[in-house]
C-alpha positions as CSV (number, residue, x, y, z in Angstrom):
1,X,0.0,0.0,0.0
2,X,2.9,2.6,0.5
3,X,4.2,2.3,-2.8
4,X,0.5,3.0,-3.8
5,X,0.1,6.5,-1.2
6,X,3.9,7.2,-3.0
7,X,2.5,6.9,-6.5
8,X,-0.8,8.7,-5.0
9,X,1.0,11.8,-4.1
10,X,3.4,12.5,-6.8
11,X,0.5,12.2,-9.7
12,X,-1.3,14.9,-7.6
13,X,1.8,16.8,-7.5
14,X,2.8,16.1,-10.7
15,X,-0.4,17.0,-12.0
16,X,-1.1,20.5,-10.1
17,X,2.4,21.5,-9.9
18,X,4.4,20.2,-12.7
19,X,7.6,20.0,-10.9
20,X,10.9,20.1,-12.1
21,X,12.3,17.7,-9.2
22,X,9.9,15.8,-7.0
23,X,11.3,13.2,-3.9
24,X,8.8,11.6,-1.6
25,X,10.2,9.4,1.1
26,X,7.5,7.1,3.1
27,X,8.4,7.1,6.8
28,X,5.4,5.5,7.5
29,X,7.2,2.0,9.1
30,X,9.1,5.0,11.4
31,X,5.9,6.0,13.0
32,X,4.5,2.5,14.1
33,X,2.4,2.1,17.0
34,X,1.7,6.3,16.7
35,X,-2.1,7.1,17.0
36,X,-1.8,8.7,13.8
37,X,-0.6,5.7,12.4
38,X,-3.5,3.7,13.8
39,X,-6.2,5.2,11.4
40,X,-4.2,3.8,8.5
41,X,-2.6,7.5,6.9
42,X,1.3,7.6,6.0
43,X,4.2,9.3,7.1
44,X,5.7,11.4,4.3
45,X,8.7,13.7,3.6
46,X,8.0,15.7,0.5
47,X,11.2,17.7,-2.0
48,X,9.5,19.7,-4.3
49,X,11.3,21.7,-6.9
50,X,8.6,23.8,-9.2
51,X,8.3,27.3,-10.6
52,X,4.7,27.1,-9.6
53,X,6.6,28.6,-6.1
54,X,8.0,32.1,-7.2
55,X,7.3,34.7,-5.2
56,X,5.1,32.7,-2.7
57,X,6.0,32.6,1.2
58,X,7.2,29.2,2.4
59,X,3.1,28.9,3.7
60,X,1.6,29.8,0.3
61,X,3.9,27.2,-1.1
62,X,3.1,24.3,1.4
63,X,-0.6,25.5,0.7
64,X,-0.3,24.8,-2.9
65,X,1.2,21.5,-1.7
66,X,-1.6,20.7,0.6
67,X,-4.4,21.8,-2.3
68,X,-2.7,19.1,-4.7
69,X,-3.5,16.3,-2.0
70,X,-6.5,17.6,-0.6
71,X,-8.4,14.4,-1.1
72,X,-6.2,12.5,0.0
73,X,-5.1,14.3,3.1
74,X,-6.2,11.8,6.4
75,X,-7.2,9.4,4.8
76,X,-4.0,8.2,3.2
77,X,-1.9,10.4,4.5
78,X,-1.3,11.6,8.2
79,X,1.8,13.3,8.1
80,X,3.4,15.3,5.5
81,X,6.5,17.3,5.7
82,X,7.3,19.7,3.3
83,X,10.5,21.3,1.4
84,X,9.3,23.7,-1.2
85,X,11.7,25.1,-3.6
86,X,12.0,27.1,-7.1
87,X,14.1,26.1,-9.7
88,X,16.5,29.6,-9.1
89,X,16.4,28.1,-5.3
90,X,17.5,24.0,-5.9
């Protein structure tokens, strides 16, 4: 299933964002036993690289982030942690 929520994740990012680099680690098997855990959502570590960024603060970019996962936010995915970059900043 965690190659699945991988796969999930970078098509939405993909999709919305059309980045330039795009790294998603699963540190789902890291957070075992965690209540958040529990309800079945993943652990993830997100590197985006997209020009989609440019002049947006570090929260407008993790919204835009969050927006392309919406639907898939607590339901397949607990935790996210986000680097947000532009090409000029990679």
């Amino acid at each position: 299933m965690t190659a699945e929520r991988v796969e999930m994740i970078r098509e939405r990012l993909t999709n919305c964002l059309q980045p330039t680099e795009l790294d998603i680690v699963d540190e789902s098997a890291k957070h075992a036993g965690h209540a958040g855990a529990a309800s079945g959502g993943g652990h993830f570590i997100v590197t985006i690289v997209a020009s989609a960024f440019q002049d947006k603060t570090l929260i407008q970019r993790h919204r835009l982030v969050y927006d392309a996962v919406d639907d898939i936010m607590h339901r397949e995915i607990h935790a996210l942690s986000i680097q947000a970059k532009t090409p000029e900043e990679s």
